[in-house]
N, C-alpha and C positions, 0 to 999 in steps of 0.2 A: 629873919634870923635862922628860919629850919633850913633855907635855901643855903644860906653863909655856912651852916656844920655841917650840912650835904657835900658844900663841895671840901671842904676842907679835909671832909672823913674821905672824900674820895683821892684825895694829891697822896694823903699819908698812903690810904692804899695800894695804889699805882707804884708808891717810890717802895713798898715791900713787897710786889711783885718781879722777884727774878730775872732777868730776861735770858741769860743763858740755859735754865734749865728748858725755857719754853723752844727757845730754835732748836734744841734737840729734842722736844717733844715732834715739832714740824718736821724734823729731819725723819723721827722714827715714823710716823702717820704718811710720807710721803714710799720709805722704804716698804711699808707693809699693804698701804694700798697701790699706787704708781708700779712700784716695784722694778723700778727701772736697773737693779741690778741685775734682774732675772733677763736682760736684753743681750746679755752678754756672758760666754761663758765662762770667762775666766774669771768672775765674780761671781758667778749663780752660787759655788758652794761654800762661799766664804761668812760666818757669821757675823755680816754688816748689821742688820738686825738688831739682834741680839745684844750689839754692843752697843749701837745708837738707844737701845729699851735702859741698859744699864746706866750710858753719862746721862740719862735725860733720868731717869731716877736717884740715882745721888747725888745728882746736880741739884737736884732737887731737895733733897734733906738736907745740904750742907749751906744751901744759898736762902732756900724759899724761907722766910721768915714767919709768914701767916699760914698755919698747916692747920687741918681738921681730919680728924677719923669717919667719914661715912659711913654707916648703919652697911650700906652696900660691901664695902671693904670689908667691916666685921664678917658680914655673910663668906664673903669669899676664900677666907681666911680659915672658917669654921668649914668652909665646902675643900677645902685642902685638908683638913684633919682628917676629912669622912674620906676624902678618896684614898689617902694613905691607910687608912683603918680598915676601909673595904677591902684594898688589897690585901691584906694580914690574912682578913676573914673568910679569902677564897687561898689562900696558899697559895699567893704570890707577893708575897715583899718586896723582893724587888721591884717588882714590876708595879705595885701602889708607889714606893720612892720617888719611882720615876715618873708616873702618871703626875702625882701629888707637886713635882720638879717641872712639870710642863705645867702645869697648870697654872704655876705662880707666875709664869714667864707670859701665858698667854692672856691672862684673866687676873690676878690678883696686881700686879705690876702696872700694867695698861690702865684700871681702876684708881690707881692711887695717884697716878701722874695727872692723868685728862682730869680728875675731878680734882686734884689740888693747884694745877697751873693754867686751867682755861677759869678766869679770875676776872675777865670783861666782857662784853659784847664783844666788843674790837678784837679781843683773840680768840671766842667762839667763830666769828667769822673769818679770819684767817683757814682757823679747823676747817669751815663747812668748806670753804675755796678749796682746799685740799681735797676734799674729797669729792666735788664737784669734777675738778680736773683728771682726779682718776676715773672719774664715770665716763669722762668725757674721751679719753684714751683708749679704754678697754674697750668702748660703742665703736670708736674708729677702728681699732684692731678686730674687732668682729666684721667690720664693712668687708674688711681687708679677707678677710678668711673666706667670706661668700664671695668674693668676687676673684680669689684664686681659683688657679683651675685643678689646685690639688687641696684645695679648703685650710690651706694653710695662713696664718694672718703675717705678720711686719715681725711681730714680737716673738714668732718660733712657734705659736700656739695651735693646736689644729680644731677644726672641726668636730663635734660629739656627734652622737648620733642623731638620726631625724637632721642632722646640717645645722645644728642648733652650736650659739658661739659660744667662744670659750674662752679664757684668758690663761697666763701663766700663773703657777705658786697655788698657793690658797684658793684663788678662784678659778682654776682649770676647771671647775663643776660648772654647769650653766645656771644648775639651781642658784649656785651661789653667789653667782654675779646677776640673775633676775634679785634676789633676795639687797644687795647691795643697792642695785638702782632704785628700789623701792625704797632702801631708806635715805637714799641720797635726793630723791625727788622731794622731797618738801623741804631742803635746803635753797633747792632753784625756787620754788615757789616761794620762800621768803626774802630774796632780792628781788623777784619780780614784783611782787605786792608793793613793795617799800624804796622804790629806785624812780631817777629821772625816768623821761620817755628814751632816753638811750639804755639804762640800763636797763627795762622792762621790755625791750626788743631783742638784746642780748639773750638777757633769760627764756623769753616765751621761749627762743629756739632752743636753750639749754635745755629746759624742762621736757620739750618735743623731741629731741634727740635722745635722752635720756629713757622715754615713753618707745621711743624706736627701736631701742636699747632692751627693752622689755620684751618684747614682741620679738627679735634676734632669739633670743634664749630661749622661746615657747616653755616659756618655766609656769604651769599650772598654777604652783603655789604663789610664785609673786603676781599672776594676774587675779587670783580670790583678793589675795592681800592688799593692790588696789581696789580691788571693790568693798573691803571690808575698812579701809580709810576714809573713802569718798561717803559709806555710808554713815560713818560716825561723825566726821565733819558735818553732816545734813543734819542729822541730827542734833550734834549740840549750838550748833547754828540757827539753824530753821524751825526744829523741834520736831515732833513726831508724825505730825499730819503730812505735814511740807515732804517729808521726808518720805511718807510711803507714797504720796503720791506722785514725786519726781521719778520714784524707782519706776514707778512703773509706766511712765513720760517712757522713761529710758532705756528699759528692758529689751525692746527691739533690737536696740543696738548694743544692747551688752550682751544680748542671745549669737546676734552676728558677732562678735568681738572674742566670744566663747568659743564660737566656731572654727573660726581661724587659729585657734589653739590645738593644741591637742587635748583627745578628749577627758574631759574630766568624770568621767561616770562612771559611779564607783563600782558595776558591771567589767569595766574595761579590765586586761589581765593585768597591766600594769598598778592601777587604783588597787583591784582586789589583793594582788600580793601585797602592796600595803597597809590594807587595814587585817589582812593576816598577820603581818609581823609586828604591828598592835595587838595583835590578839597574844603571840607571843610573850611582847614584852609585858603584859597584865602576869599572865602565868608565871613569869619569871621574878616578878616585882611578888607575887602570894609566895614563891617558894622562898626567896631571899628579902622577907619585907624591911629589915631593920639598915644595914650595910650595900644592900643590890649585890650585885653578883659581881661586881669592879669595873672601874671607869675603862674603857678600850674592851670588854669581855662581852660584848652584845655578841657580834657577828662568830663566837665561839657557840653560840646557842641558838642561832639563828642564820640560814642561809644569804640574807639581807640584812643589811641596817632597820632601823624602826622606822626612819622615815618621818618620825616627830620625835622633839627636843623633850616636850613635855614624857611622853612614855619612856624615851631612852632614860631620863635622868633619874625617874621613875626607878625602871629597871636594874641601873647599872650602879647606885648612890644608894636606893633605898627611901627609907619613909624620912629618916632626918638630912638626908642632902637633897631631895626632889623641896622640901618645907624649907629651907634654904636659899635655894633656887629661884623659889617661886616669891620668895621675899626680895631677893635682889632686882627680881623681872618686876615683878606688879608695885613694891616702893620707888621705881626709878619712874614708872610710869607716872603715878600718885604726884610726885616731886613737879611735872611738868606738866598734870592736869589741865586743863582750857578753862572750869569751870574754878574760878576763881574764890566763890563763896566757900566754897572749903579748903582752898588751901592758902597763898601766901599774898598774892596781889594783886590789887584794884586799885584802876586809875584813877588819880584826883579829880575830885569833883570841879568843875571851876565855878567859882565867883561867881557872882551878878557884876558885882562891881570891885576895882580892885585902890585900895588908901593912894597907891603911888604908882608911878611908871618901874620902877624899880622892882615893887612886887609881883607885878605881872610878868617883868623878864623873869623872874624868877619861879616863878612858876611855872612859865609854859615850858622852861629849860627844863624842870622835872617834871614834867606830865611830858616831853620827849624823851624823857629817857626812859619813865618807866614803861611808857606805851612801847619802846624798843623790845625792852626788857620781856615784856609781856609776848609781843610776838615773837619771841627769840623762843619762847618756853614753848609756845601750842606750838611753834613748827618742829621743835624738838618732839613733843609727845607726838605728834603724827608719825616722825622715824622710827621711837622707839614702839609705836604699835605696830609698822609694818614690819618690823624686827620679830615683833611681838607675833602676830598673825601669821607672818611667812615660814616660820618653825615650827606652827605647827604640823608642817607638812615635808620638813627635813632634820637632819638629826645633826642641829648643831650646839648644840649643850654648852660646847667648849671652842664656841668659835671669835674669833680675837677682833672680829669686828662687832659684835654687838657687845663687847665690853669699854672699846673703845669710843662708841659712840653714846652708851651709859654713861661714862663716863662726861663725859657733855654735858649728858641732860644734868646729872647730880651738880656739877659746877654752878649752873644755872642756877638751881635752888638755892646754892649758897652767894649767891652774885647779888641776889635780889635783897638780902639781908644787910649786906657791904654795903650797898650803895643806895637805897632807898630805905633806911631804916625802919623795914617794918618788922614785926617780929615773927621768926618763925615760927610753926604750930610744932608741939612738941610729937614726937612720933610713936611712943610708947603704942597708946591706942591704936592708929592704924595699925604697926605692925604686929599687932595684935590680932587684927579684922585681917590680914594678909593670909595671917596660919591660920584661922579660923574658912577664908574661901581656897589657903593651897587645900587644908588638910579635906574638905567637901567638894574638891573637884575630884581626888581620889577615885570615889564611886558617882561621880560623873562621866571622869573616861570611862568607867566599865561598861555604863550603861549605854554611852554613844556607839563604843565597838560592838557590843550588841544588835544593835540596832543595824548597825551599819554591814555587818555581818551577813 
């Protein structure tokens, strides 16, 4: 009988999820990552964008029938008031207007669509293809640029410095396409796991070209942030023994692996002017603790950027937009946990024995789905920790793919509800424990840049 309202609760679902709002979600996810307008000039300055973020958002109020407010949304929403307010507070208005104008466009917008129209497995995976595809373009067009002879790629893009790749738009930074691939590799890793032997031959080379793709960019920060993955999957895997003792199984080769990088030591001039302009932004966040000194007004105060997401928002927001922040980052994570006893699902037990043949179709149909379900969540949390981890090492606060891919994981949370009727934990409490660890890591940064100083 639970199996018979299972499905039943799922047809109704299905027939209230939209579908025009979601192809223009695909279309925007494809403009913003792919970015195949930027291949051409006579479209590069045209707001395609912009207007695909808009039909896929109204399309979406006017069609989607099944709509929710995530705790995330509220955040982001409250983090628009602060940036507009900030501005005020440094004597510039306009210029808050306008920040507070980008910001909905880039972050409060992208949040409301991904997390109210990605409503299955079947169109979570659609998302991750999308942006598998664009890992898998930008890694070609880097091939492309080391193997010019002017370091130039296919797409117009050139070469960074040190020969490190690059892509067009948003990710012309290497950082920020190291930072991408990091979150798009446990996408590949969860086809791989869960595919024929075709499609796990497929992947292994997605996941490897992707990994090649890392290594291209000599991005410091997305190679910690793989090792700060691989060591929290051993972790909640293995457990803690397993887990120190594999490191150091592997250390040889993560010491070699480190090497081929550039150097990470915080000696290097590179490393040192950054945890300077951490040291910076502490000072600036004591002078302007309540409002920050306004969103875009770092590099007015500083020679460089901060170079972490956490100090900048810190800085630039203040004490009630960093608390904000850090509620939208650590509940999106929370949402998509691995460890199941605290948050929303565990696999069905099965039977010894089952009354009829009937029962057991029906049940192994839900113990596949929700074992889907289940893996769809921990390969989400691994993205949004390498999201999570790889910021702290650039200053991207306000950058439109880790709200896009939040956005995900939140879906997720709500997918498991829909279709598996379990119930979700109420969240009062955590995000409660959320301010409670933003507001204590406060004088935690201070004491690391000390230290590190």
């Amino acid at each position: 009988m639970m199996g018979t309202n299972t499905n039943r609760r799922i047809i109704q679902q299905v027939q209230l999820d939209a579908l025009v709002p979601f192809l223009f979600l695909c279309t925007y996810m494809v403009l913003v990552l792919v970015r195949p307008q930027e291949w051409m000039a006579e479209l590069k300055d045209l707001p395609i964008i912009r207007l695909s973020l808009l039909l896929a958002f109204f399309s979406y109020i006017a069609l989607q029938k099944n709509k929710y407010l995530a705790p995330q949304t509220i955040c982001c929403m409250a983090l628009t008031v602060i940036i507009l307010l900030s501005g005020i507070r440094n004597g510039w208005a306009m210029g808050g207007v306008q920040s507070a104008s980008d910001f909905i466009i880039s972050s409060v917008l992208p949040i409301v669509i991904f997390s109210g129209l990605a409503t299955t497995v079947k169109r979570s995976k659609v998302l991750m293809l999308i942006a598998i595809l664009a890992s898998l373009v930008m890694v070609n067009n880097g091939i492309s640029q080391k193997n010019s002879p002017v370091g130039i790629g296919w797409s117009g893009s050139a070469l960074s410095w040190l020969d490190r790749i690059t892509y067009v738009g948003v990710f012309n930074d290497p950082n920020d396409l190291g930072m991408f691939f990091v979150m798009t590799l446990p996408f590949a890793l969860y086809f791989l796991f869960q595919g024929n032997f075709i499609t796990k031959c497929i992947f292994s080379a997605v996941a490897a070209y992707i990994l090649y793709g890392v290594y291209l960019t000599n991005s410091r920060g997305a190679l910690v942030s793989l090792v700060a993955m691989a060591g929290v999957f051993s972790y909640l895997n293995w457990g803690k023994a397993k887990t120190i003792i594999t490191s150091a199984l592997l250390s040889p080769g993560l010491i070699f692996v480190f090497m081929k990088f550039r150097s990470i030591d915080v000696d290097e001039e590179s490393a040192a002017g950054r945890v300077d302009s951490w040291y910076e932004g502490v000072q600036l966040f004591l002078w302007r603790p309540v409002l920050g000194i306004g969103q875009g007004n770092y590099l007015e105060y500083n020679y460089i950027t901060a170079h972490n997401s956490y100090v900048l928002t810190l800085a630039e927001l203040g004490f009630f937009g960093y608390v904000l922040w850090m509620i939208f980052l650590l509940l999106t994570l929370y949402m998509v946990y691995p460890q199941r006893k605290i948050n929303t699902l565990m696999l069905p037990v099965k039977p010894e024995k089952f009354a009829t043949d009937r029962e057991e179709e029906l049940f192994n149909h839900n113990f596949t789905r929700v074992r889907a379900q289940k893996r769809l969540s921990d390969c989400l949390f691994y993205s949004m920790l390498g999201f999570a981890s790889t910021i702290f090492f650039l200053s991207r606060t306000y950058a439109v793919v880790g709200y896009i891919f939040a956005g995900i994981a939140i879906a997720q949370y709500y997918q498991i509800a829909k279709f598996n009727a379990v119930a979700l934990p109420r969240l009062n409490y955590i995000i409660w424990r959320i301010v409670g660890i933003a507001v204590l890591s406060i004088p935690m940064l201070f004491i690391l840049i000390k230290l590190l100083l």
